[in-house]
C-alpha positions, -999 to +999 in steps of 0.1 A: -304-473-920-343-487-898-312-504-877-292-473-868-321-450-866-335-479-841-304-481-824-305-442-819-340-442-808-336-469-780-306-448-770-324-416-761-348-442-742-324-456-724-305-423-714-341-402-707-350-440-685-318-436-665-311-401-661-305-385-625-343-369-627-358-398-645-348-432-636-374-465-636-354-495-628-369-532-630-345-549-600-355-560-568-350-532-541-355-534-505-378-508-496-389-497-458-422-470-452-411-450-422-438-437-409-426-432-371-407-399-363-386-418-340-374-446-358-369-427-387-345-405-367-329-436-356-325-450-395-307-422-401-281-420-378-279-464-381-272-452-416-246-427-410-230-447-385-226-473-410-216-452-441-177-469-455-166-442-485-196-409-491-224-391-470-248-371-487-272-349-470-297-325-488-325-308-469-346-277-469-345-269-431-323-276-409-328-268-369-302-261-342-317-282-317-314-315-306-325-334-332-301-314-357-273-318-329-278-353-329-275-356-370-245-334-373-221-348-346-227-378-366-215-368-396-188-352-378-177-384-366-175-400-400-156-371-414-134-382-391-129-416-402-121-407-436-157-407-451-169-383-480-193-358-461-214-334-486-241-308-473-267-293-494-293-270-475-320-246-495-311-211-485-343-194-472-354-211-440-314-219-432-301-187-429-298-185-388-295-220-379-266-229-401-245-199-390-210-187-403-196-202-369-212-236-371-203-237-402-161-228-395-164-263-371-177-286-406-154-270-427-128-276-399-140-314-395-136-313-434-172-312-440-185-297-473-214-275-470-231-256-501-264-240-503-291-230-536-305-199-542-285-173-521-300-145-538-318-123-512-353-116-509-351-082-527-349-102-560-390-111-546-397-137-581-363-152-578-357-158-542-391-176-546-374-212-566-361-234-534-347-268-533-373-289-514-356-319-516-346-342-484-324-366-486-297-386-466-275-410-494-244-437-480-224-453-505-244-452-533-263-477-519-288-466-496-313-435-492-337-418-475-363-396-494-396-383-482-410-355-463-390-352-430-365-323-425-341-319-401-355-305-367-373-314-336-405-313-350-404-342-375-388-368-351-418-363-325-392-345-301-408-312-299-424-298-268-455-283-285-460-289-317-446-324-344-457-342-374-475-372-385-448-373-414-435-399-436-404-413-456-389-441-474-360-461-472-345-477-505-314-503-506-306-504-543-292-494-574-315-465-575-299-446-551-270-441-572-291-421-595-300-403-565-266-398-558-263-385-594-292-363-591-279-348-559-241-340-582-263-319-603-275-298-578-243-296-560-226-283-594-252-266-603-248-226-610-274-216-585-255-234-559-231-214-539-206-215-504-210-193-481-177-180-464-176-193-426-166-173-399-124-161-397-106-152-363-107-111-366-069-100-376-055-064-359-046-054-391-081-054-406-087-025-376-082+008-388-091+041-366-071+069-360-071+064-322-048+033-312-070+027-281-101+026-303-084+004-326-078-020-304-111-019-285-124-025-312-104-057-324-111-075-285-145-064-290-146-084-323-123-111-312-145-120-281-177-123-299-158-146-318-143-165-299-177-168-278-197-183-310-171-206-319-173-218-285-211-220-283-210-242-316-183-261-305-203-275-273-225-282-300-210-301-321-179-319-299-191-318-262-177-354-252-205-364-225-236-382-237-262-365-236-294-374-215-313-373-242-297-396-262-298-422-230-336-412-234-337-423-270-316-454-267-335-467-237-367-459-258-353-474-287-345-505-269-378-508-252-404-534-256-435-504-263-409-494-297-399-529-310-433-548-299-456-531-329-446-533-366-436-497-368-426-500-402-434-526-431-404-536-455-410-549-489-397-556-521-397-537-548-389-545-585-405-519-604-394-487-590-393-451-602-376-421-591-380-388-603-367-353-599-371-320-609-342-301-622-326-271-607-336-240-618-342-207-609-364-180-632-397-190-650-382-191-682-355-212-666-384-237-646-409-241-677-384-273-689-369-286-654-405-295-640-407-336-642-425-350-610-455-331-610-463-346-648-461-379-636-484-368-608-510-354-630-501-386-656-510-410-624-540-392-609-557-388-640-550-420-654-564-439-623-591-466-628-607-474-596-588-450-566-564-425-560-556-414-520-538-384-513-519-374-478-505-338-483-502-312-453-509-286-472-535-288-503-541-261-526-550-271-561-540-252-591-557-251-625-539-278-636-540-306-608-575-297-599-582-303-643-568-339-634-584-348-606-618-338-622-605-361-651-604-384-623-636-380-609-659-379-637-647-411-647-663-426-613-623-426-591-627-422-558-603-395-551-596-391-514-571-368-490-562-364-457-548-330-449-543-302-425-570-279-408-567-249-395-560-261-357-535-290-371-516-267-398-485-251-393-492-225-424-521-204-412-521-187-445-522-222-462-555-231-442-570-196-448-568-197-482-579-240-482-608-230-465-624-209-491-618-233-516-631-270-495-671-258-505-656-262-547-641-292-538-671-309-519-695-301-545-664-319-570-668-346-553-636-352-532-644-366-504-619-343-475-605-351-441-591-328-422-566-335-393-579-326-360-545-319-346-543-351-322-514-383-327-526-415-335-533-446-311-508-468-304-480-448-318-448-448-291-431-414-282-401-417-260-421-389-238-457-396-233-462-359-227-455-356-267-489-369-274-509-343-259-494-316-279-507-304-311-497-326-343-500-324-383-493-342-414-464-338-429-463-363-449-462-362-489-483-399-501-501-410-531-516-447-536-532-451-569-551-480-579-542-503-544-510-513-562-485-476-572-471-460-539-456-427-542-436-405-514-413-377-514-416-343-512-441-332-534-470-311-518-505-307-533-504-270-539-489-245-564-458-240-549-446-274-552-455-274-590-444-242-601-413-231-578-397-257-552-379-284-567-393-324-555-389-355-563-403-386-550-399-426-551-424-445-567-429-481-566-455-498-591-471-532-596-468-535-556-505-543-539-492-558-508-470-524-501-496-501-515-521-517-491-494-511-457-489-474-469-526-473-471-540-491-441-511-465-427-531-436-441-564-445-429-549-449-394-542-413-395-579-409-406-596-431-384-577-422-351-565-382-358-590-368-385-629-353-392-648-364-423-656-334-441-686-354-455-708-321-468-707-282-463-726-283-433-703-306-412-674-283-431-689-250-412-695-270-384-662-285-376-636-261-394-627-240-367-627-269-338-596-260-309-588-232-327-578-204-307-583-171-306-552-158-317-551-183-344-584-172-357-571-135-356-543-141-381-567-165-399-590-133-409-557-110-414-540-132-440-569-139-460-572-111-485-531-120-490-538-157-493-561-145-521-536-122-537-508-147-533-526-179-543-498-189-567-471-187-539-489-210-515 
């Protein structure tokens, strides 16, 4: 009976160990940081390109610019080779970009595209539960996670405004469960199609008047025909871009491959772990799983614990832990947004009222001054004058546990978007290269917040007017919507 009730017990270990939200796997895995925009953009596509049997993509915003042309026409291309091409966008920020036409051309090029949470904003607590996942998956073999999207912006190819983001790259086992993760989701009941656009039929025109009938059917049939067209130069236009000479010739330059852009390591004690998909309080209470391990990390820290998040807002719970942390003597550090840097105005006004509490804690705060690093390569050197920000979602606890994915510091990552993360453990030598990557940001594109006065001093540095306008208008609704941020 002590064997069988043994046997049962390492079972439900097993199954909880290797679940698609909770899996911690003890085989080597070749694991890449990518902390450049560009390369990482290039990873991706090297991935695709390379993909023999499934392509799965999963991302909370997609753009329809260059960057999201560039990402699509290549999964275009292996759809039509025969690979297995799944899409899964969050709903909310997609709802313009990935159009009913666009989306007519993937189903077309036998692309699958599903989205979560259609409900619309009317249903205000509902529509609030988004998948924030990002992740690109070949061949149950390889994955992307971390905090990159799909747009301009994150692959340092806008023209006024990218981020100092992060990912990481995983060849292993583990990405099946990622893979297996991502099924759930797919299936899942808050997941829906959306109908793509149809070619208007006469016979869905009906008006008394023949000649308004029909005026109205060309009418239709031309806008039609016009978007299909306009996606269709988007997706299949034959000649190569100039920008994608631009890139290559960039990539291929001695400036991109001279520096080690991105440290590779091996990892043999690796995590990865998922919330589940949910939508409703009742419905989130029991799918919440990274932010646990968070809180178990941070507050279980010995010696250190350094945080990059864009946006940090600390509920009752994290900030609980991270005073755990502090009183036992951890340094706690983070590296996040200011108002100049942010690209969530109503973030910063609502951080700002809180950095005094957190000083006097004793966290010791940068705040990004809205500049690129040194010695960081853009394929246009006009890119590094504009205004950057973290984007990037990093913990390193201890020198030696390395975690990145999605997961924001603030309230909305632990109580309504759905993250998950990779975390590698018993690693110094990669927890010191995600480190030493961190404090490049600090030294090079950050201000030490070192006590209130140098706070009031520095907080509104660049800023412009405008930007300090909507800073005073949203901060009585930054108050009021605290738990939203």
């Amino acid at each position: 009976m002590l064997i069988l009730l043994t046997f049962f017990i390492i079972s439900a270990h097993a199954e909880q160990a290797f679940s698609p939200f909770v899996s911690e796997q003890y085989t080597p895995h070749q694991v890449q940081i990518l902390n450049h925009g560009s390369f990482s953009l290039k990873k991706r596509l090297d991935m695709i390109e390379a993909a023999q049997n499934t392509i799965e993509m999963e991302y909370f915003i997609f753009r329809h610019d260059k960057a999201g042309r560039l990402i699509l026409r290549s999964l275009v291309q292996k759809a039509s080779e025969g690979v297995k091409v799944r899409v899964l966008f969050d709903k909310f920020l997609v709802k313009k970009t990935m159009n009913k036409y666009l989306l007519a051309h993937l189903k077309n090029a036998g692309i699958e595209v599903r989205f979560f949470n259609t409900l619309p904003n009317i249903f205000f607590n509902r529509a609030q539960y988004r998948n924030h996942r990002k992740t690109l998956i070949v061949d149950d073999e390889k994955v992307i996670i971390g905090g990159r999207n799909i747009g301009n912006e994150y692959f340092d190819m806008d023209e006024n405004y990218n981020f100092i983001d992060r990912d990481i790259f995983v060849d292993g086992p583990i990405a099946k469960t990622v893979r297996q993760s991502f099924d759930v989701f797919w299936k899942s009941e808050f997941t829906k199609t959306i109908d793509p656009a149809k070619r208007p039929e006469m016979s869905r025109f009906h008006h008394k008047n023949e000649h308004q009938q029909l005026f109205q059917y060309r009418s239709r049939l031309r806008s039609y025909e016009k978007n299909m067209a306009k996606e269709h130069e988007f997706l299949y236009s034959s000649e190569k871009t100039s920008l994608m000479i631009e890139l290559e010739d960039f990539w291929a330059g001695e400036e991109f491959n001279k520096r080690s852009l991105n440290d590779e390591f091996v990892c043999d004690d690796i995590g990865y772990y998922s919330d589940m998909p949910s939508v409703g309080r009742k419905k989130t209470d029991n799918a919440r799983v990274l932010k646990y391990r968070v809180f178990d990390l941070i507050k279980n820290a010995k010696n250190n614990v350094l945080i990059e998040s864009p946006y940090f807002i600390m509920d009752k719970d994290m900030k609980k832990n991270i005073k755990v942390a502090l009183s036992k003597g951890t340094e706690v550090k983070v590296l996040t947004n200011g108002l100049y840097s942010t690209d969530a105005v109503y973030v910063g006004s609502r951080m700002y009222d809180l950095v005094r509490s957190w000083l006097k804690l004793g966290l010791d705060l940068f705040l990004i001054k809205g500049s690129s690093v040194k010695n960081y390569p853009v394929f246009r050197s006009i890119f590094k004058k504009n205004r950057w920000g973290t984007h990037a979602k990093t913990i390193i606890v201890d020198d030696e546990t390395s975690v990145i994915g999605t997961y924001n510091i603030d309230p909305r990552s632990n109580n309504y978007n759905m993250e998950h993360a990779i975390v590698c453990r018993n690693n110094p030598a990669m927890a010191k290269a995600l480190k030493d990557s961190v404090y490049v940001r600090i030294e090079d594109s950050s201000r030490h917040m070192t006590d209130e006065e140098t706070f009031e001093k520095l907080k509104f540095e660049k800023v412009s007017t405008g930007k300090m306008f909507l800073y005073y208008l949203v901060k009585i609704p930054s108050i009021i919507f605290n738990h939203l941020l």
